[in-house]
N, CA, C and O atoms as a DFTB+ gen file, in Angstrom:
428 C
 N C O
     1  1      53.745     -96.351     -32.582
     2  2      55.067     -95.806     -32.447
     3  2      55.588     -96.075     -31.039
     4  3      56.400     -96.992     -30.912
     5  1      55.216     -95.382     -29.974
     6  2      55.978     -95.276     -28.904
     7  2      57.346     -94.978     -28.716
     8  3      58.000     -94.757     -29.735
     9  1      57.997     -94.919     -27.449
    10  2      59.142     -94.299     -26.978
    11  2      60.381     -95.823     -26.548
    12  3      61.248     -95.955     -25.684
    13  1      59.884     -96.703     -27.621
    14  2      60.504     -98.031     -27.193
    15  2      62.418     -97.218     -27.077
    16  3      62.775     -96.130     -27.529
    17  1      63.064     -98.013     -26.498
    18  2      64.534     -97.226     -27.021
    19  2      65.054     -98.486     -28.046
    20  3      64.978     -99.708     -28.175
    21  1      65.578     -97.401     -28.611
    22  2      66.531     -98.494     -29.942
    23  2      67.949     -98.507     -29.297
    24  3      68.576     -97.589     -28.769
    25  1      68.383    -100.266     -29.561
    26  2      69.616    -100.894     -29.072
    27  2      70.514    -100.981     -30.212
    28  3      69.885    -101.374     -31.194
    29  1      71.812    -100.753     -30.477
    30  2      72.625    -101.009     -31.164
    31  2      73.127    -102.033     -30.824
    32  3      73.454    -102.129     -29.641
    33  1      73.358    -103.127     -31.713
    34  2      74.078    -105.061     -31.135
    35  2      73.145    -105.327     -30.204
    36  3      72.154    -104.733     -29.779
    37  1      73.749    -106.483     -29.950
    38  2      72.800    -107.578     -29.055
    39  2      73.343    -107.271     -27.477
    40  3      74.386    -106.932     -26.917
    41  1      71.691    -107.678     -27.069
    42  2      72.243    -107.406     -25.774
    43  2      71.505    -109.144     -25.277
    44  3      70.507    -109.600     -25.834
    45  1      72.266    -109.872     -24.155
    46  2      72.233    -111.282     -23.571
    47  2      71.118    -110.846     -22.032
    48  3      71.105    -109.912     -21.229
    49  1      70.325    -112.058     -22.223
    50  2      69.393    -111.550     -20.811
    51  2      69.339    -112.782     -20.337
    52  3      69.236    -113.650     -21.204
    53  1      69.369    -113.080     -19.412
    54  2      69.653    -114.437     -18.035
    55  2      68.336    -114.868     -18.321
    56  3      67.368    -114.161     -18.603
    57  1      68.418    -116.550     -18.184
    58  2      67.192    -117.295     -18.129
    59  2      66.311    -116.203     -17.207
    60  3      65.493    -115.402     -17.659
    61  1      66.709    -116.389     -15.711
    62  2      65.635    -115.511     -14.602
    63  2      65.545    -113.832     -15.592
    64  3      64.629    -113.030     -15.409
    65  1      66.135    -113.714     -16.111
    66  2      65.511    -112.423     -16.693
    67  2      64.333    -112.613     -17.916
    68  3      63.330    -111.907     -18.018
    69  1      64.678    -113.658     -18.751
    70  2      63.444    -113.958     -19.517
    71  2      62.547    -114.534     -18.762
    72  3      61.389    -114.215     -19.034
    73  1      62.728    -115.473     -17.675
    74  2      61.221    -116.235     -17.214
    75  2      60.611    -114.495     -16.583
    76  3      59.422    -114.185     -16.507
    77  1      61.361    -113.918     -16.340
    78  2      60.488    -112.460     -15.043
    79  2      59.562    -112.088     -16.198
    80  3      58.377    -111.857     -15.959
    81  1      60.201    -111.996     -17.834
    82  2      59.035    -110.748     -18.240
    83  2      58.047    -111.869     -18.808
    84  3      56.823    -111.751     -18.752
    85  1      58.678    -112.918     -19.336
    86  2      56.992    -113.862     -19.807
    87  2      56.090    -113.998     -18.081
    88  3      54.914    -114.360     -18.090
    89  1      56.633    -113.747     -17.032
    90  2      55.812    -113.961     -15.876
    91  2      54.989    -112.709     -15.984
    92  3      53.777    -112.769     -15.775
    93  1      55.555    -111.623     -16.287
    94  2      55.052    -110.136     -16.442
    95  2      53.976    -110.126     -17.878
    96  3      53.168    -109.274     -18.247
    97  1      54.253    -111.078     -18.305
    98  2      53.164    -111.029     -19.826
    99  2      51.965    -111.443     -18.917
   100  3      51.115    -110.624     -18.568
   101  1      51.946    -112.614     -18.590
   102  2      51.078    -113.099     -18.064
   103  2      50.140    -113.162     -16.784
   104  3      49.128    -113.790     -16.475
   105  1      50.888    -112.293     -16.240
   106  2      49.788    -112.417     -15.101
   107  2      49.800    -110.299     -15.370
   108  3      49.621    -109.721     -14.298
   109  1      49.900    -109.776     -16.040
   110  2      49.448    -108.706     -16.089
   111  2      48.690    -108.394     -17.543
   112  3      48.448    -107.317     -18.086
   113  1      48.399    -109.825     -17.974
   114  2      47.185    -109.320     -19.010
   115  2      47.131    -108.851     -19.945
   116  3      46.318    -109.064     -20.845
   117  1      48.376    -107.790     -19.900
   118  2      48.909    -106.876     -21.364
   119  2      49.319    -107.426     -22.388
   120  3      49.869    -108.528     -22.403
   121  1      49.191    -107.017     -22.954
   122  2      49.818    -107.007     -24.514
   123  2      51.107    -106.727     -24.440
   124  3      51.719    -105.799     -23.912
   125  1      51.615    -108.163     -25.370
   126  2      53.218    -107.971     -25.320
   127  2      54.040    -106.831     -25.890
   128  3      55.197    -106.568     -25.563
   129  1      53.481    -106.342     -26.567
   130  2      54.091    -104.690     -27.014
   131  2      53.774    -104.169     -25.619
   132  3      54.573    -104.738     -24.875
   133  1      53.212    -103.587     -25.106
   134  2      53.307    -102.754     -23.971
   135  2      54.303    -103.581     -23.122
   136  3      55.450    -103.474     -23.557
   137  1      54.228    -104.107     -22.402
   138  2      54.911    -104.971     -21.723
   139  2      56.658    -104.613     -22.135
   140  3      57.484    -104.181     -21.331
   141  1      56.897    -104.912     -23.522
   142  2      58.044    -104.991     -24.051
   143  2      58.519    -103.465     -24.143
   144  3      59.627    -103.089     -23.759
   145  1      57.432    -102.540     -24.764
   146  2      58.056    -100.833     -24.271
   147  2      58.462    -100.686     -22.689
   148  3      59.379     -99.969     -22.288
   149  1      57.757    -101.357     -22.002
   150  2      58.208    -100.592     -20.804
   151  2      59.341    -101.437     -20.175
   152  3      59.816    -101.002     -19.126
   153  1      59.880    -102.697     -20.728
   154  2      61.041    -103.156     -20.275
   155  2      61.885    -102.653     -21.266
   156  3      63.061    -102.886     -20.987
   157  1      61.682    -101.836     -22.697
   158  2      62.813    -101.108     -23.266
   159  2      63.640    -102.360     -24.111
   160  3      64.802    -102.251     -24.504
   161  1      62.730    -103.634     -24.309
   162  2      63.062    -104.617     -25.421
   163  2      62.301    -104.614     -26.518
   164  3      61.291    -103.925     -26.372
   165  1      62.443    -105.305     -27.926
   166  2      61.733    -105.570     -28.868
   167  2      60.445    -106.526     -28.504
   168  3      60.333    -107.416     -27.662
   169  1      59.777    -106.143     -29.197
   170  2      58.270    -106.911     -28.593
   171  2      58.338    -107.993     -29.247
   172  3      57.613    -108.921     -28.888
   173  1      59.367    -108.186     -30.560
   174  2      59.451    -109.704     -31.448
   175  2      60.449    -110.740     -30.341
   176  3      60.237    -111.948     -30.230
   177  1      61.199    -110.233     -29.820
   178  2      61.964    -110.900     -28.621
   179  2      60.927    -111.595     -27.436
   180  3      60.756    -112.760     -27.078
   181  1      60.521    -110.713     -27.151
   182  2      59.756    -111.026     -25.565
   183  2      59.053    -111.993     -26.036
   184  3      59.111    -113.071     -25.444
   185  1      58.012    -111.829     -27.493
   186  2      56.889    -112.543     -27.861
   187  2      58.038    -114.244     -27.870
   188  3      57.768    -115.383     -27.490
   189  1      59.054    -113.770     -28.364
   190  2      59.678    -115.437     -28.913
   191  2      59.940    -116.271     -27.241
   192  3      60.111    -117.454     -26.948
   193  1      59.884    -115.318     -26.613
   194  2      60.348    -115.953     -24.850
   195  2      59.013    -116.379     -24.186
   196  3      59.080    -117.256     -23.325
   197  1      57.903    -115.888     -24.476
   198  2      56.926    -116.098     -24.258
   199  2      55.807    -117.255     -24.809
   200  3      54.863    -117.877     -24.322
   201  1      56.576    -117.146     -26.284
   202  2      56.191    -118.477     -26.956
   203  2      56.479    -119.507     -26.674
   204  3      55.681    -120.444     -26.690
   205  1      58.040    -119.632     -26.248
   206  2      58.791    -120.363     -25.727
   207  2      58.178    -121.079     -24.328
   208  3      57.926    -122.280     -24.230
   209  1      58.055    -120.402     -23.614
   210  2      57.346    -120.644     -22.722
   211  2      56.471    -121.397     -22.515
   212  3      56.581    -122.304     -21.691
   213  1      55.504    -121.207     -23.154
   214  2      54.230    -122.190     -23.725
   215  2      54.624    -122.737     -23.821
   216  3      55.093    -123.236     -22.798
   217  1      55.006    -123.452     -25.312
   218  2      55.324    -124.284     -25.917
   219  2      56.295    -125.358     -25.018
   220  3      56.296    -126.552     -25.314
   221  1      57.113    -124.840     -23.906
   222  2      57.709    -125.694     -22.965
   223  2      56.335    -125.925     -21.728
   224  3      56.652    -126.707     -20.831
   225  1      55.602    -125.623     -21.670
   226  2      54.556    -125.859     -21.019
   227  2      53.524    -127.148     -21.610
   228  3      53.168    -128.194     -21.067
   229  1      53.219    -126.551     -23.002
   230  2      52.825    -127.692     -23.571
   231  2      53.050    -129.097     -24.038
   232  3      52.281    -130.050     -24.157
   233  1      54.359    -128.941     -24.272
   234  2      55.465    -130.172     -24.036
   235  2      56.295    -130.239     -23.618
   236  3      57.180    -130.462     -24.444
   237  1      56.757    -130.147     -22.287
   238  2      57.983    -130.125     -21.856
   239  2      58.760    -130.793     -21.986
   240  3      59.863    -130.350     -21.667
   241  1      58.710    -132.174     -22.491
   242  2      59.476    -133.261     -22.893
   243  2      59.829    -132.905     -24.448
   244  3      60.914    -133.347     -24.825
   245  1      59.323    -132.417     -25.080
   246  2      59.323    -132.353     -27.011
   247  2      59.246    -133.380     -27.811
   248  3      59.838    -133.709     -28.839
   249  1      57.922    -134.105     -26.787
   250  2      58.222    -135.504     -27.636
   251  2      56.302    -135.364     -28.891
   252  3      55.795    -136.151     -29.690
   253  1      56.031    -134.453     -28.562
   254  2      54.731    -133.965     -29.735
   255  2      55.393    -133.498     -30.305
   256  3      56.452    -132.926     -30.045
   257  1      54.342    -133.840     -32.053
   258  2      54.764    -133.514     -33.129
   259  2      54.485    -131.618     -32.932
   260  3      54.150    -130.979     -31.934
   261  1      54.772    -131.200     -34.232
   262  2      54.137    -129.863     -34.636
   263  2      53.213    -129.900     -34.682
   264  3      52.959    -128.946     -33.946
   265  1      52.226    -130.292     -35.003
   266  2      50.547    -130.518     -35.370
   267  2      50.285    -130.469     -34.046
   268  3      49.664    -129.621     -33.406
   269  1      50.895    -131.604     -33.650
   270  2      50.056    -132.073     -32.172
   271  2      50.123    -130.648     -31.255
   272  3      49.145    -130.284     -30.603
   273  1      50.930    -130.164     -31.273
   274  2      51.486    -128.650     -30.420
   275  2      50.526    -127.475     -30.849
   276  3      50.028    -126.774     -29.968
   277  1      50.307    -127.288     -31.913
   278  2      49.262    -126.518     -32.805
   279  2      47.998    -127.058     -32.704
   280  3      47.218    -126.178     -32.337
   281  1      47.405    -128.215     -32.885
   282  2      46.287    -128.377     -31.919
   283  2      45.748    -127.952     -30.420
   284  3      44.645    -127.505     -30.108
   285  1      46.784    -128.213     -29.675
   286  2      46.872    -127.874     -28.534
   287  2      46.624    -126.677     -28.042
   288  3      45.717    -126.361     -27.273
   289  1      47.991    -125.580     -28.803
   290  2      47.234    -124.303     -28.637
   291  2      45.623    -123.710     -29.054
   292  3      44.905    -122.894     -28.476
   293  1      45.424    -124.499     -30.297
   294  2      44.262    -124.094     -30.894
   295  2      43.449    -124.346     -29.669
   296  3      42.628    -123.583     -29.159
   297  1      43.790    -125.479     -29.296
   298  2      41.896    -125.848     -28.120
   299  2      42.377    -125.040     -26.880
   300  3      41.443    -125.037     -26.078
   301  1      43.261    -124.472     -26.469
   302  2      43.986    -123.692     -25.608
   303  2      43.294    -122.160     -25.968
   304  3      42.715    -121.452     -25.144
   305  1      43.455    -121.922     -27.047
   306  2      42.331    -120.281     -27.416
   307  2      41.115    -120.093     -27.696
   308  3      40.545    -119.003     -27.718
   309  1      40.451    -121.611     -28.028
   310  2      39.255    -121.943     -28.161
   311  2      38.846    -121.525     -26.396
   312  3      38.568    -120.518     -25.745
   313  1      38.971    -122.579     -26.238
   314  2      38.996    -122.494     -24.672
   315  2      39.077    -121.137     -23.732
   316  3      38.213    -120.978     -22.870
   317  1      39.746    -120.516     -23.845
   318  2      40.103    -118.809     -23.342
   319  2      38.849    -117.986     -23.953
   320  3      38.086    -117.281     -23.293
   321  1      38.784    -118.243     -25.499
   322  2      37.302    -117.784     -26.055
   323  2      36.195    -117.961     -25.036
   324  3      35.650    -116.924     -24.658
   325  1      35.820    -118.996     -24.582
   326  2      34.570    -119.623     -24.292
   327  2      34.654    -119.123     -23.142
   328  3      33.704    -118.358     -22.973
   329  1      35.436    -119.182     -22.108
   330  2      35.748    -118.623     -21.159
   331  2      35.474    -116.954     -20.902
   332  3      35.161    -116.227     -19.958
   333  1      35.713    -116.855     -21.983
   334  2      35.538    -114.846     -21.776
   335  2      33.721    -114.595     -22.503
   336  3      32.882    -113.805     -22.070
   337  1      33.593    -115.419     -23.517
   338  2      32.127    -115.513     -23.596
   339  2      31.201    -116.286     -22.826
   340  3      30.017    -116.238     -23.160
   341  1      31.511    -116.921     -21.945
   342  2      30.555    -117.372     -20.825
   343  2      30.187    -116.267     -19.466
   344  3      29.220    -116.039     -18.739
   345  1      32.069    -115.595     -19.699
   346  2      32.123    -114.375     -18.472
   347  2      30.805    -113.594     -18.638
   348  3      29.819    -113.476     -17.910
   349  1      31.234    -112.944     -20.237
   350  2      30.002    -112.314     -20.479
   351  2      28.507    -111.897     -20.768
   352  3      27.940    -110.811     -20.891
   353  1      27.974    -113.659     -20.846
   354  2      26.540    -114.047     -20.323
   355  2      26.651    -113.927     -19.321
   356  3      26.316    -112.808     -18.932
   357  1      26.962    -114.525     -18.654
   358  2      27.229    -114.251     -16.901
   359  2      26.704    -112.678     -16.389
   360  3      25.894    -112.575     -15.468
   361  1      27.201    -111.617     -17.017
   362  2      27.360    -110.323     -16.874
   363  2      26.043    -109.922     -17.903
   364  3      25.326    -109.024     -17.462
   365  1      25.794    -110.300     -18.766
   366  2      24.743    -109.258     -19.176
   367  2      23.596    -110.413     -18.464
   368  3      22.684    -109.844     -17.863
   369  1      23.544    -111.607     -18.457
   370  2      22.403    -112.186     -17.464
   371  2      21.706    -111.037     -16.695
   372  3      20.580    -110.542     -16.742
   373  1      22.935    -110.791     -15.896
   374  2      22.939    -110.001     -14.315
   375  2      22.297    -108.888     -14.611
   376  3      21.284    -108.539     -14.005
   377  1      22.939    -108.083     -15.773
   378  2      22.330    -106.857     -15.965
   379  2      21.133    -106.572     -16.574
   380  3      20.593    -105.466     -16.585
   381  1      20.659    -107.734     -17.160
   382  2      18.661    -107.435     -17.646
   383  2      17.908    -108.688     -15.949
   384  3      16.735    -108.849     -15.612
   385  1      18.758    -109.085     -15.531
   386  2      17.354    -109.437     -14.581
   387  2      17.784    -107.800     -13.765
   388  3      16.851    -107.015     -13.596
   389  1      18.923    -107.470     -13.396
   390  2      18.681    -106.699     -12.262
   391  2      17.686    -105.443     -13.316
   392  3      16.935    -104.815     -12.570
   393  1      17.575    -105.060     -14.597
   394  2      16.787    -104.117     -15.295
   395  2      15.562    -104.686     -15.033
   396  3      14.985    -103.857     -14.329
   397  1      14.852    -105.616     -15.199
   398  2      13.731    -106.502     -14.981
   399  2      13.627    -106.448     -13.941
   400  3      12.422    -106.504     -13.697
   401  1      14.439    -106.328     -12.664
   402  2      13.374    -106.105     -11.468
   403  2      13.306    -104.644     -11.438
   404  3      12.156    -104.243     -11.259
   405  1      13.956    -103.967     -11.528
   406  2      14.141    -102.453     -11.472
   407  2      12.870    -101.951     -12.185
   408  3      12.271    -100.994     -11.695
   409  1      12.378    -102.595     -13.423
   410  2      11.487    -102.074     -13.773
   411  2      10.181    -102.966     -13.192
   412  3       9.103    -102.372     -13.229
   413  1      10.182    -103.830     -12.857
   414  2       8.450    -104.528     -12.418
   415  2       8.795    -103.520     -10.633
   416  3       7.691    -103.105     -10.279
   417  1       9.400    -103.281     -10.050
   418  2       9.385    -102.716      -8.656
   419  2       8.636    -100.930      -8.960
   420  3       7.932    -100.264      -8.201
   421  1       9.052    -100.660     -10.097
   422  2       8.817     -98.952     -10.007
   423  2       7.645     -99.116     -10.883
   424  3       7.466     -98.203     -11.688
   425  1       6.794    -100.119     -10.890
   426  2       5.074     -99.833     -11.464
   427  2       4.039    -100.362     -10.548
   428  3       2.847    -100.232     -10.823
């Protein structure tokens, strides 16, 4: 649910006002619903500015097909996957050697 506010008609937002909140998607990690409650827009909006975004990232020219663009993202979340599951070998590594010395030191 939340306390989003509801707009009656359309309201127009300046390029620099859409690049600020896809900048605000992204480097604050959140989830575009949150993000979008607390700027008091629809979260189907922000998400389409944000898509947008990408997708001008990924081709900025528009000279890839659809497929080719959809591949792209795909190895783009693949990628973010592997990334957050490598983080987390990384992290439980750490946490059974540092248990493994913790326990050969206290016998």
């Amino acid at each position: 649910m939340g306390t989003q506010r509801k707009f009656k008609g359309r309201r127009d937002f300046t390029p620099a006002q859409k690049m600020a909140a896809v900048r605000l998607v992204e480097t604050s990690r959140r989830p575009i619903t949150q993000v979008a409650e607390e700027l008091g827009i629809s979260h189907k909006t922000l998400w389409k500015w944000v898509n947008a975004a990408r997708l001008a990232k990924i081709d900025p020219e528009g000279e890839l097909t659809r497929a080719q663009r959809e591949r792209i993202r795909d190895l783009e979340k693949e990628n973010a996957r592997l990334r957050r599951d490598l983080e987390f070998e990384k992290k439980a590594k750490a946490f059974f050697r540092e248990l493994d010395q913790h326990d050969n030191g206290s016998l």
